[in-house]
N, C-alpha and C positions, 0 to 999 in steps of 0.2 A: 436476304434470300441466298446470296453465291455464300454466306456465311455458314448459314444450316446447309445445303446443300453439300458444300465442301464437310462438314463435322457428318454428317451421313454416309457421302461414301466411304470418309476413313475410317468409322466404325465397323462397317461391314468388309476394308480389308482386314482393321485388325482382327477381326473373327475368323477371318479365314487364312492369312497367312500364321498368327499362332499356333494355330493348329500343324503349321509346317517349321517351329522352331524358330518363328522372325520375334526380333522384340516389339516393345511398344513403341508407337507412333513416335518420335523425336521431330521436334522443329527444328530446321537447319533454313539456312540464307538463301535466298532468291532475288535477282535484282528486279524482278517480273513481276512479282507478287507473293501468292503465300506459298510454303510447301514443307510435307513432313515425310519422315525416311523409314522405313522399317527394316531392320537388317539384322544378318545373324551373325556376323561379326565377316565374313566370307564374302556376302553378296546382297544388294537389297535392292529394296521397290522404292520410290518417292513417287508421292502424288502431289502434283503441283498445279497450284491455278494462276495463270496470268491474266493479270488483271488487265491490260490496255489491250489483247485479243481477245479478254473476255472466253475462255478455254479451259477446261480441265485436262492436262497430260498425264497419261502414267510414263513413267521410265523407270531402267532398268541398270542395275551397275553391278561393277566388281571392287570389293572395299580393298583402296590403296593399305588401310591400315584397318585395326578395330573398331574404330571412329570415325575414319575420313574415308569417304565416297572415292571412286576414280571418275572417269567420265559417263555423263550418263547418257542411254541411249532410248529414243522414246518405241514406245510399243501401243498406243495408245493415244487420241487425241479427241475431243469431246467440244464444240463450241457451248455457251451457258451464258446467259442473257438474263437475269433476274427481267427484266423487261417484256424479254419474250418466251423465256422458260419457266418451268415451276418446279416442284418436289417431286414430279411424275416421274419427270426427264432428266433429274438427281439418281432415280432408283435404275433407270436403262441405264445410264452410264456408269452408275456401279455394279451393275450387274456384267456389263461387258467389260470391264475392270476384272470381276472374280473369275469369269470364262477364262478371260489370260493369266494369272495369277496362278488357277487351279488345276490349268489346262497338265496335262501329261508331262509334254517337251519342258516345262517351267518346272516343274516338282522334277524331273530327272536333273535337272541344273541344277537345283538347290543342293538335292541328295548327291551330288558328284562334287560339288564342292564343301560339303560334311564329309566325304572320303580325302579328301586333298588334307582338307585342316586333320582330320586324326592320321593321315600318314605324317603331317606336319610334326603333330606332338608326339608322335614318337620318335623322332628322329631331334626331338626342341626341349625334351622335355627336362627340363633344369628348371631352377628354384627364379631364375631372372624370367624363363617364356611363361608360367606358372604367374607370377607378379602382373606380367604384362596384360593375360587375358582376364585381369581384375578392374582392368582400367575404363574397357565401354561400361561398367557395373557404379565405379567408383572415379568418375573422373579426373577427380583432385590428382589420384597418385601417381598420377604423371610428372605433375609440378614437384608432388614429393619426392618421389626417385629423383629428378633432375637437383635438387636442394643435397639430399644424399652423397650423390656423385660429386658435389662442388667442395662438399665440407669432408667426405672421407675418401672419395675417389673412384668406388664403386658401393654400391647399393649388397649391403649387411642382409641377405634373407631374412636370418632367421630374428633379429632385431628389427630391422625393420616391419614385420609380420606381424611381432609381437607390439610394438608401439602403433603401426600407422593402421595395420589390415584390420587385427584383431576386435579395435576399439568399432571400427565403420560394419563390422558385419554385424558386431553384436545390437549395434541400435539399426540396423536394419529389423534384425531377428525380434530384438520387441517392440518396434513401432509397427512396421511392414510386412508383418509374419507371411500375410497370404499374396502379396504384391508381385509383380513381373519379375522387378530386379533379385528381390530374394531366390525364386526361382532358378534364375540363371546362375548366382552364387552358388546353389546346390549340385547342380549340374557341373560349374566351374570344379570344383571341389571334388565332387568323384569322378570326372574322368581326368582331371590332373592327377587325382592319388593313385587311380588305376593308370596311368601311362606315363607316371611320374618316375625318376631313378629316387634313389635312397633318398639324396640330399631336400628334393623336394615332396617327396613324402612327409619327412621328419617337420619340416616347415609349416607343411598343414597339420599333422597334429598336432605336434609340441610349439610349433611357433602362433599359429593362430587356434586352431580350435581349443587349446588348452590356457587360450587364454580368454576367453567369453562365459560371462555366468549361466551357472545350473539351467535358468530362468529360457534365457536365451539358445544355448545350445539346443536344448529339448525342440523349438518353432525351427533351429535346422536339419535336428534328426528327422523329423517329421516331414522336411522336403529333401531328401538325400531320393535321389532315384531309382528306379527298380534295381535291384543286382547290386547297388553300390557295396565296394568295399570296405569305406570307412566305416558302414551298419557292423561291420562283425568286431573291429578294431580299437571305434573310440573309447567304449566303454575302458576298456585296459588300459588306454594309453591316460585319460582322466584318473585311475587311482594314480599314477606317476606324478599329479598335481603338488608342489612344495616339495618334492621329496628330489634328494642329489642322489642322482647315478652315477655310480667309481665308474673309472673303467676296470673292463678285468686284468688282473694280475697274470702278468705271463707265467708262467710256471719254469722254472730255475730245469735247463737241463742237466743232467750230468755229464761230468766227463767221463769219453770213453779214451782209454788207452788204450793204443795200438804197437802192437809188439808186431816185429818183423824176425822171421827166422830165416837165416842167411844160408 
């Protein structure tokens, strides 16, 4: 019972906070009992149930990192008794779970700290903060960058992109075409290339999207967001596939001679 119960009300926040830009449900650690996190890399909700008070809690946090929760603060608190509850008293308490979630003051928090991270990436936006926000998407490349930095000192964008990114987005794009994660990879993608400088522009296209097949690119044009930029660009930048770019030849000035009349 506290089993279904718990898988019911997280289904109905995941309905309702996606709709506000949070990801999917993630399980994280509880020494209490069970509990999963929904977060937009900014800020997020856990719902947890302790088991020895027999409780459903919501809380609330500010993400120390992309991954890692800060402290959480409860908003929410639900007793549940498989004994003396049922599915009824599953559906109240997620229902007063969405009232706070949906409420006003909660969506003005969300949307204030979506303003914070895009003043963030514009002031971050280099080809290493670009990397970083691939990491809640792609776990691993954490431990790869850190491998990177050990064996060459700092972490190669535009190789690294092409070896570690390229490879993990493309069997997203054909295993997981219509999935969360691929979602947020599109998202990732145009608005790093729209708030991107030069270096990591060229990163995503020439270093990862030019390197994923026909196959697969095509399931991420297809999630590329309204407005994105890269929609007008890849095309061009994929006939550049195999082919070497000189740079251009300075052009030779002439000397001028300067005569002085005394």
């Amino acid at each position: 019972m506290e089993q279904k119960a718990f898988e019911l009300i997280q289904e109905k926040l995941q309905e309702a906070l996606g709709e506000q830009g949070f990801g999917a449900a993630a399980p994280i650690e509880s020494e209490s009992g069970r509990a999963v996190m929904f977060s937009t890399g900014e800020v997020a909700y856990g719902l947890f149930y302790e088991t020895k008070q027999k409780r459903f809690v919501l809380r609330s946090t500010s993400m120390k990192t992309p991954t890692e929760p800060g402290e959480w603060r409860q908003l929410s608190l639900w007793l549940f008794d498989e004994k003396e509850n049922n599915m009824a008293d599953a559906e109240s308490i997620a229902n007063d779970f969405l009232e706070i979630v949906q409420g006003s003051k909660r969506r003005e928090m969300v949307k204030s700290a979506k303003k914070r991270r895009k003043k963030d990436e514009e002031n971050n936006a280099d080809p290493q903060f670009f990397l970083n926000r691939l990491v809640p998407i792609f776990p691993e490349l954490r431990d790869e960058m850190n491998e990177e930095r050990i064996v060459y000192g700092q972490v190669r964008p535009a190789i690294f992109a092409k070896e570690k990114v390229a490879p993990k987005c493309e069997q997203l794009a054909l295993h997981y075409k219509d999935s969360e994660p691929m979602k947020r990879l599109c998202t990732v993608l145009c608005e790093m290339y729209g708030a991107g400088d030069m270096d990591t522009r060229a990163v995503i296209q020439f270093g990862v999207l030019n390197n994923i097949g026909d196959a697969a690119i095509q399931s991420i044009i297809e999630n590329f967001t309204e407005g994105c930029d890269l929609q007008k660009v890849y095309k061009h930048s994929r006939k550049l596939i195999g082919k070497k770019i000189k740079p251009e030849k300075q052009k030779k000035q002439k000397k001028v001679e300067a005569r002085l009349n005394g």
